[in-house]
N, C-alpha and C positions, 0 to 999 in steps of 0.2 A: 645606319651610320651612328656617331655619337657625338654629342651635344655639348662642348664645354662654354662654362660661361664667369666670369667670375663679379657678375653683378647679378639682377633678376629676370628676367624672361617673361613677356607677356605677351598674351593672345592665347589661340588655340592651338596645342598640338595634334595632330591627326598621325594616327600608325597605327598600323595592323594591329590582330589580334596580339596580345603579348600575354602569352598563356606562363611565362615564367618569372615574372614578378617577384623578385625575392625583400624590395622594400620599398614603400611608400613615403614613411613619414607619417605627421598625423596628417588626419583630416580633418574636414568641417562637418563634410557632409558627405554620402554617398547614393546615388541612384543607380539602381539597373534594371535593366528591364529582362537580364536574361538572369540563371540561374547561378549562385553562390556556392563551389562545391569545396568538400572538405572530405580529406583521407578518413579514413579508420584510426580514429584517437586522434585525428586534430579537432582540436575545441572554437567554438564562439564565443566569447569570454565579454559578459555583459556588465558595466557598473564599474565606478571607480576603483571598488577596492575587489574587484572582478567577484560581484555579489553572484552572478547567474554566468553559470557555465553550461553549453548543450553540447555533447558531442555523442558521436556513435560506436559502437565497438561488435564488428563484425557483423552480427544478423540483430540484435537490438538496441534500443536505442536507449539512451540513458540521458537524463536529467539531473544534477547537481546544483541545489540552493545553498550555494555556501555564508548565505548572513540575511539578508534583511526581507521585510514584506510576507505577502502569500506567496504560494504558488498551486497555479491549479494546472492538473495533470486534465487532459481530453484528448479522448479516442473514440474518434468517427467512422473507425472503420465497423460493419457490420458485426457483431456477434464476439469480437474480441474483448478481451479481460485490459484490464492494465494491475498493475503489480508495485506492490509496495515492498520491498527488500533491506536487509540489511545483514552487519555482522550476525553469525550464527554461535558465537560465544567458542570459535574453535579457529577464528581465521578464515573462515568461510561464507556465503550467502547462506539467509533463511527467506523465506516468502512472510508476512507479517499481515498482510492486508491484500486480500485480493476482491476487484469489483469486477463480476461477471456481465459480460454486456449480451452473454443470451439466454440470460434467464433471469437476469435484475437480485444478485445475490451478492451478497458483501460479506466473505467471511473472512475470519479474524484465526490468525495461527500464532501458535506460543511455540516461537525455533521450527518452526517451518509445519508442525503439529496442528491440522485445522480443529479447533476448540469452539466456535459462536459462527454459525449462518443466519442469515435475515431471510424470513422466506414470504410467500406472499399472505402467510396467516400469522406470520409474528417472527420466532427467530427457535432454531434449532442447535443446544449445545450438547456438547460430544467432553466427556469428563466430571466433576464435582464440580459443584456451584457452593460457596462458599459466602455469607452471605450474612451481613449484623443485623438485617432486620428485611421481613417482606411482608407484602399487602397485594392481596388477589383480590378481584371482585369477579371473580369466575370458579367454577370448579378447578379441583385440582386431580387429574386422572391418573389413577395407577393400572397397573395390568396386573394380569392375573399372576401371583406371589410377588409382587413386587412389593415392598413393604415401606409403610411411614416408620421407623429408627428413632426412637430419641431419647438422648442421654448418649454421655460420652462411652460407657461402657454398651450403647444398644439395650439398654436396661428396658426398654418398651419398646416394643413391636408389635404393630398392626398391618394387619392384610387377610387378602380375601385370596385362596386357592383353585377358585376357578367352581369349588364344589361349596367350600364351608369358611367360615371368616372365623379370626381368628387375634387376641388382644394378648399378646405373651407378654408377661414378665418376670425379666432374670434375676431382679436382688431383690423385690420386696412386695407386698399384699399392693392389690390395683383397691384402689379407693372409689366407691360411684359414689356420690351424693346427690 
C-alpha cells in the first residue's frame, strides 16, 4: 500500500523485501547483515568530495583514488598478480607495475614494456641502465664477448672472447702506468 503523511511518522516500519529502491534520502547510518550488490559500472562513492570510488567492470575489478590519503591494493587470493595500469600515451591501457603473487616478483613496465624485475637474488633489467654514478661492492660479471665500452664514441673496449681477452682502442695510444 502507500503511506501519505503530511507531518512525521514514527516507530518501526516492517515490509517485505523491497528489492527496488530507487531513493532513500540521506542516512545516518547503515547496518546489514546480508550482502550490498551493484551492477557493472555502478559505483561505491566513498568521502565528501567522493575521494574513493570502488566499482567493477565486467570480469575485473577496479579501484579509483580520486584525491586524498593512501591506498593500499591486497589480494588474497592464491598465486594471483594485482596490476597497476594506466594511459598508454595513445588512449589506451598500459600495465606499469605488476606484483606477482606466485613467485614474489614486482616488475616495472615502461607503456606496458617489462624493463626491471625483483627477483630473489636482486633485481633483473631488460634495456640500457643509464645511470650518473654507481658503486658495487661485488664483482661485476661479463660473459664471454660481452664488452665493458667507454667513451661516447666506444673509444675503449674491453673483453674476453671465451679464448683470448682483449683492451681495443679506437682514437688514441692505451696509456699503462
Amino acid at each position: 500500500g502507500t503511506i501519505q503523511s503530511s507531518g512525521n511518522i514514527t516507530g518501526t516500519l516492517a515490509t517485505a523485501a523491497q528489492p527496488n529502491i530507487t531513493s532513500l534520502g540521506t542516512l545516518t547510518g547503515l547496518t546489514t547483515t546480508g550482502n550490498i550488490n551493484f551492477g557493472d559500472d555502478d559505483k561505491a562513492i566513498f568521502g565528501a568530495g567522493s575521494d574513493l570510488q570502488i566499482y567493477h567492470v565486467g570480469d575485473s575489478s577496479s579501484y579509483v583514488d580520486v584525491s586524498t590519503g593512501n591506498l593500499y591494493f591486497r589480494n588474497s587470493s592464491d598465486d594471483k598478480d594485482i596490476f597497476l595500469q594506466s594511459d598508454d600515451g595513445s588512449g589506451g591501457l598500459a600495465t606499469y607495475i605488476q606484483v606477482d603473487g606466485s613467485n614474489g616478483e614486482v616488475r616495472l613496465h615502461h607503456y606496458g614494456s617489462e624493463k626491471l624485475n625483483t627477483t630473489s637474488t636482486g633485481i633483473d633489467v631488460t634495456g640500457v641502465v643509464t645511470t650518473d654514478g654507481l658503486t658495487t661492492s661485488a664483482d661485476i660479471n661479463f660473459g664471454d664477448s660481452d664488452k665493458a665500452v667507454f667513451g661516447a664514441g666506444s673509444d675503449l673496449q674491453i673483453y674476453h672472447d671465451g679464448t683470448d681477452n682483449h683492451i681495443i682502442s679506437t682514437t688514441s695510444n692505451i696509456n699503462i702506468q
